[in-house]
N, C-alpha and C positions, 0 to 999 in steps of 0.2 A: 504493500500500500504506500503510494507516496505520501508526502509529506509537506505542507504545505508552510512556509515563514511567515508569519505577519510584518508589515514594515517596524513594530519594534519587538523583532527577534523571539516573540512565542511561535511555538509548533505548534499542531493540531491532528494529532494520530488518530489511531480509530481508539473503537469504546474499550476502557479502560479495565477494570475489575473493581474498581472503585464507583465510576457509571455504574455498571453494568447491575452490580450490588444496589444501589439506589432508586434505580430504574424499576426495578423488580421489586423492592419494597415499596416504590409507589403504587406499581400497577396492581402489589397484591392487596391495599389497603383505599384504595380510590373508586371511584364509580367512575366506566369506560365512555365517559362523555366528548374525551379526545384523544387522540392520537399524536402524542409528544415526539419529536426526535428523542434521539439517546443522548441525550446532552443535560449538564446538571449544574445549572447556574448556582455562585456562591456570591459572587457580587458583582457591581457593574459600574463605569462611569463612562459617559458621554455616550459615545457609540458604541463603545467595545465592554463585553462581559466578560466574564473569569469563571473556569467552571470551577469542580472542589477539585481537579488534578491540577488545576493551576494554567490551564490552556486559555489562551484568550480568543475571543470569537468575535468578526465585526456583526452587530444586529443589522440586517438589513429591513427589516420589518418593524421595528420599533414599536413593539404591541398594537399593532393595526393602527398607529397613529396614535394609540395614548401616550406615547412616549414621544411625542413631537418635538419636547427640548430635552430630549436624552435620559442619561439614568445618570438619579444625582443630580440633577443639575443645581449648581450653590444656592440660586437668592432661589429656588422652591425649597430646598431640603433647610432653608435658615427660615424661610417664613414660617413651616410647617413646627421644628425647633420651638419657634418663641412662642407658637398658639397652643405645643403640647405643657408649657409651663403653665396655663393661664387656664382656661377652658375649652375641653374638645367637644362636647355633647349637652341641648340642655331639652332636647326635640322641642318641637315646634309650639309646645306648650306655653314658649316663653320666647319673649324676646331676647338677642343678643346682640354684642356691641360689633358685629363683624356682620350683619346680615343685612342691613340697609347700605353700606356701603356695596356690598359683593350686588345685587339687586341693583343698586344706582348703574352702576361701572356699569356691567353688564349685558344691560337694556343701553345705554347707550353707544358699545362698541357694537350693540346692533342695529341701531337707529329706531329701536323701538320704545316701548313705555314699562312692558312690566314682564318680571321675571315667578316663572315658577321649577325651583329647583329641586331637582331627585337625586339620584344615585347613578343608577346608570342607564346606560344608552334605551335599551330595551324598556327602564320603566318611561322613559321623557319619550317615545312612542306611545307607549299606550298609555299615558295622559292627554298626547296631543289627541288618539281617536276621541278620548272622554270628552274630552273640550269641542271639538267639530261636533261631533253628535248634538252637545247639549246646546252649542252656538245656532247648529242647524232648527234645533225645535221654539229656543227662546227668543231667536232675532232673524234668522230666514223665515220662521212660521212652515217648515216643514214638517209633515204630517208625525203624532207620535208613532217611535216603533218604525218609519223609514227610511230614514236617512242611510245615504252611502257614500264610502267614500272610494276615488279613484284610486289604483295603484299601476304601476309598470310594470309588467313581467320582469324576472330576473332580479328580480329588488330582494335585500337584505335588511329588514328592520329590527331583527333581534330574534326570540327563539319561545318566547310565551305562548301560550295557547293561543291567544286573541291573534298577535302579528302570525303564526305559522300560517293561520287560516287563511292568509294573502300572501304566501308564499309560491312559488312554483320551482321550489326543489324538494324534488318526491324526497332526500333524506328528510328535508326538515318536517315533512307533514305525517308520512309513513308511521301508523301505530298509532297518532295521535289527537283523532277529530273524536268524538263530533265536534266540529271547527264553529268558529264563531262566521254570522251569517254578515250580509251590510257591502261586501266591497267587489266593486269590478276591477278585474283586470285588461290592461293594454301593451301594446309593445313599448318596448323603451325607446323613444327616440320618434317615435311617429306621433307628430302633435296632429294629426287629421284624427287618426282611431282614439285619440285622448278628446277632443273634441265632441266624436260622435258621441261618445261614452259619459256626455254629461247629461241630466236632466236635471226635473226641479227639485226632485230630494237630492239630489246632490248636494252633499254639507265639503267637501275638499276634496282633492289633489292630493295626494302625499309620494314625494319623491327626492330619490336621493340626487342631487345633480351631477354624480360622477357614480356611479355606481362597484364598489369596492370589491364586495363578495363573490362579485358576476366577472370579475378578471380588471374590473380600473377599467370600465368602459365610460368613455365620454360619448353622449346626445351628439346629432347633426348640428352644425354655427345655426343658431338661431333659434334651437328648440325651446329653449327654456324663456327666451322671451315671447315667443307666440304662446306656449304655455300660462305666463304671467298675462297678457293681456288676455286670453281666454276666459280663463277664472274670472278675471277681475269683472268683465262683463257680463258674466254669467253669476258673479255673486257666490261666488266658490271660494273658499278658502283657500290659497295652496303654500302646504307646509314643506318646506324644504328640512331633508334628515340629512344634516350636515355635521352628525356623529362621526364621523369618519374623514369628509372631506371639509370640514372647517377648521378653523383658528391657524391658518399659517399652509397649510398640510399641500395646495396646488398652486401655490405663490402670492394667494390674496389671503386675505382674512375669512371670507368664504365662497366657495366653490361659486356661488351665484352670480358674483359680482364681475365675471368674465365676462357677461351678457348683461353688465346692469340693471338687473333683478334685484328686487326687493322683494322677498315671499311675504306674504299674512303671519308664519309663524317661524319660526328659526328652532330645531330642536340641536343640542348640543351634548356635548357630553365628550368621553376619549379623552383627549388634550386638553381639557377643561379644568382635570384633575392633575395635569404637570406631573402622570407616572408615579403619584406619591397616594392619593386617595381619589377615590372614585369619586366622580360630582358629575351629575347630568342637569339638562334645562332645559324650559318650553318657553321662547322668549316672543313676547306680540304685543298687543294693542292692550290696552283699561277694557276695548268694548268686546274683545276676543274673549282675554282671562277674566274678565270681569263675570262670565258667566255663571262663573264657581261660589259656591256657599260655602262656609264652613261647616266641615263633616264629609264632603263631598270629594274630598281628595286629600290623601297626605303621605305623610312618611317619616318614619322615628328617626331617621338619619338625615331625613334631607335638608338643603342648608344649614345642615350644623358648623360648628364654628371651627373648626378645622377644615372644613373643606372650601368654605367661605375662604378664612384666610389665606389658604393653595392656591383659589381660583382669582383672587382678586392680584396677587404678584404674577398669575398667568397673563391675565388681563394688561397690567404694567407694561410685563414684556411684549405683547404685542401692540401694545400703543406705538413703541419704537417705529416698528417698520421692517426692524433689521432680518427678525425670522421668515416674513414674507419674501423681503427679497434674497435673502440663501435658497429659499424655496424654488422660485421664478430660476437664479441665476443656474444653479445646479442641479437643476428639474433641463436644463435645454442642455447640459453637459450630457448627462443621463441618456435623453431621449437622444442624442446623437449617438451616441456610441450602440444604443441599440437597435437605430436605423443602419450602422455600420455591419452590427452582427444579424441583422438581417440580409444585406444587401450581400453578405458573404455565404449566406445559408445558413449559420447558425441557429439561426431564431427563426420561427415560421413568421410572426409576427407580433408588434409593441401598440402598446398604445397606453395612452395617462396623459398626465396635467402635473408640472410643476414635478415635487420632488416626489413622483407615484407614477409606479407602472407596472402594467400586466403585461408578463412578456409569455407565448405562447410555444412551447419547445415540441419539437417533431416527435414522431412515435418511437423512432430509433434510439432513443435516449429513455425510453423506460416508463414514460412517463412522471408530469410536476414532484412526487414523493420520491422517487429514484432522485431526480435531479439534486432538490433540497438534499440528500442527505451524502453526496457525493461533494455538495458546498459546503454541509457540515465537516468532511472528512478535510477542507480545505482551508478551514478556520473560518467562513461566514453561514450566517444565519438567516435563511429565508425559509418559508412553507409556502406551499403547492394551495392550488382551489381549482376544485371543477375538474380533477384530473390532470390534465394537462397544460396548466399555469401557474406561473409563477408570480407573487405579487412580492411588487420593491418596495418599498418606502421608509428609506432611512431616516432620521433621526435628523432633522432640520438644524442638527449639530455639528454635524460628519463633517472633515474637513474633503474638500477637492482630493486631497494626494488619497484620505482611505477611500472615500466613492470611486477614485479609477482603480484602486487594486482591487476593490470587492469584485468590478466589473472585470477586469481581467482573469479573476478568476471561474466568474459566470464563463469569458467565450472561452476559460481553459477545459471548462467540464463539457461546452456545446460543443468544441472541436473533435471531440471523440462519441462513439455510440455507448452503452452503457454497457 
C-alpha cells in the first residue's frame, strides 16, 4: 500500500490495530445509522485532523459545511470559553442576556425582522412547514386541513418523519411511512413544472438553492429568480433551506443572492453553530413568524445561551467579508482544476458554486465509497453520495497550497482504476 506525505511531513497508512480496535467497538455499541470510514479522529484544527495513531488527514468535507470556519477555530472556541463560565442553559422559560442580541444580529444579516431559533437543521425544517401551514390558514385564508406545500425532487431537508415524506430517495422513505400527506413534488430546476404545480392552497415553495445531498447540483441562470417572482405573485411563500449552502459556504452569505433573491423565509442552521454546538433558525417577517402563539412551538435547547453566544461571533465573522471571499476566490481554483480533470478523463463530470462541489467518478474506479477510502489511504477526507459522487467542501479555512495537494491527490486516485 502506498503511502501518502502531507505537506507537513505526516503519513497516512492503512487501518491500524489501534483503528481497527475502535472501529469495532463502535460499530459493536452504536445503532447502524451510518456508515463511517475506518478512520478515528482524536483532534483537529483548521483543516486538518489527527487520528488517535497520530496521522493527520486534510477534511475535505468539513461536516457538510458545519465546519465552514474549520475545527477550533480561536474567536469560536474563546467565545464559547467565556459563555461556558457564565450560563449555558436556562430554556426558553426565561429570558437571557445573549438572546436578543443573537435574534437582533441575525435577522439583520438577513434583511429580515424576526428570528426563530432550534437546534438543528432538520428541526428549522419542520418549523418552517409549521409556520407555512398555519400562515396559509391565518392570512392566505386557505381552507383548514389543505394547505400544500411545493418541493423539488432530489431535495434533502433532513431525515424526520414529516421531511422523508417529501423525499424521493427510496433509502430515506423505505420502512418508514405512513408519511405525512400536504406536498407536491417537481423537478429541480424546471420553474415551468414548479409553476404548474401551484394552486390556491398553496401555502410555499421550499427549496434548497444549490442542492447538496443530490451531488452540489446548481438550478439553470435564472431559476430561482423566476421562482421568486412566481410565489410572490401567486402569494406563496418561498423558503429557501440554506442549511447547507448558507453563511459563506458558495462565496456569498447565501446561496440566493447569486440571483438577487430574497426568499419569505431563510432556514439556517450547519455553520450557524461555528462546529462547536448545534444552532439552527427560521428567519422572516413579524407577519410570517408572527403566526405562532405560545405553546405552539418550542425547544428546551433552542437559543440557549451558548449557542447564542457561538452564533453571534459567527455572525461577527461574517460581517467581515473575508470568508465569503476565500469562498468565491478558491471555489474558481477548485472548479478549474476539476474542469482540468475532467477535460483529461479523470472525472466524468463537476459541478458547484464557490468552495462546493460534486464531482462524478466513472464506474472503473469502484464507485464514490471505493474512491473516499483510497483518499483516506492518502491522508484526505471526503464521502461518497448517490453512489457515484463525491462531495468537496472544504473548510472556508484551507489554505491555497493544502486545497491543491488535497486535489492532486483526488487526480492521483482518478488516474488509476480501482
Amino acid at each position: 500500500m502506498s503511502v501518502a506525505v502531507t505537506p507537513a511531513g505526516a503519513a497516512s497508512p492503512g487501518v491500524t490495530s489501534a483503528t481497527g480496535d475502535a472501529v469495532r467497538a463502535a460499530e459493536a455499541r452504536s445503532a447502524r445509522n451510518y456508515h463511517p470510514l475506518p478512520v478515528v479522529i482524536a483532534s483537529a484544527e483548521g483543516a486538518w485532523t489527527t487520528d488517535i495513531d497520530g496521522r493527520r488527514h486534510l477534511d475535505l468535507l468539513a461536516g457538510y459545511s458545519a465546519l465552514n470556519f474549520g475545527h477550533g477555530h480561536p474567536r469560536l472556541i474563546a467565545a464559547a470559553k467565556t459563555q461556558l463560565d457564565r450560563v449555558t442553559l436556562t430554556s426558553r422559560a426565561f429570558h437571557h442576556d445573549r438572546f436578543a442580541d443573537f435574534c437582533t444580529e441575525l435577522a439583520d444579516l438577513c434583511g429580515m425582522e424576526t428570528v426563530l431559533p432550534m437546534n438543528t437543521g432538520a428541526e428549522a425544517v419542520e418549523t418552517a412547514v409549521k409556520v407555512a401551514r398555519k400562515w396559509g390558514y391565518r392570512v392566505k385564508g386557505v381552507a383548514p386541513g389543505a394547505a400544500r406545500i411545493v418541493v423539488a425532487a432530489g431535495n434533502f431537508h433532513g431525515r424526520t418523519t414529516t421531511v422523508v415524506s417529501f423525499s424521493s430517495d427510496p433509502g430515506a422513505r423505505d420502512g418508514f411511512g405512513p408519511f405525512t400527506p400536504g406536498f407536491d413534488t417537481v423537478p429541480f430546476g424546471d420553474a415551468d413544472a414548479l409553476e404548474a404545480a401551484l394552486t390556491d392552497d398553496t401555502v410555499a415553495v421550499l427549496l434548497e438553492p444549490v442542492q447538496g445531498e443530490a451531488g452540489v447540483c446548481v438550478p439553470p441562470a435564472g431559476y430561482l429568480a423566476r421562482v421568486r417572482e412566481t410565489t410572490a405573485r401567486r402569494n406563496v411563500l418561498l423558503i429557501a433551506d440554506e442549511i447547507q449552502s448558507g453563511l459563506g459556504r458558495t462565496g456569498r452569505t447565501f446561496a440566493c443572492e447569486h440571483e438577487q433573491v430574497t426568499p419569505d423565509v431563510y432556514l439556517l442552521g450547519k455553520a450557524l453553530g461555528g462546529g462547536v454546538v448545534p444552532v439552527s433558525a427560521v428567519v422572516s417577517s413579524r407577519e410570517v413568524l408572527g403566526v405562532l402563539r405560545p405553546g405552539q412551538h418550542g425547544s428546551t435547547f433552542g437559543g440557549n445561551p451558548l449557542a447564542c453566544a457561538v452564533a453571534l461571533e459567527v455572525i461577527a465573522m461574517l460581517r467581515t467579508g473575508e470568508f465569503q471571499q476565500r469562498a468565491a476566490e478558491l471555489g474558481t481554483r477548485l472548479h478549474a482544476r476539476l474542469h482540468e480533470m475532467t477535460a483529461a478523463g479523470l472525472v466524468e463530470a463537476s459541478r458547484g458554486r464557490g468552495l462546493w462541489a460534486g464531482v462524478d467518478v466513472a464506474d472503473r474506479h469502484g464507485g464514490g465509497g471505493a474512491v473516499a477510502r483510497r483518499m483516506l489511504e492518502r491522508g484526505v477526507l471526503v464521502k461518497d453520495t448517490h453512489g457515484s459522487t463525491i462531495r468537496l467542501a472544504p473548510p472556508l479555512v484551507i489554505t491555497e497550497q493544502d486545497l491543491e495537494w488535497g486535489l492532486d491527490r483526488l487526480a492521483e486516485v482518478l488516474a488509476r482504476p480501482a
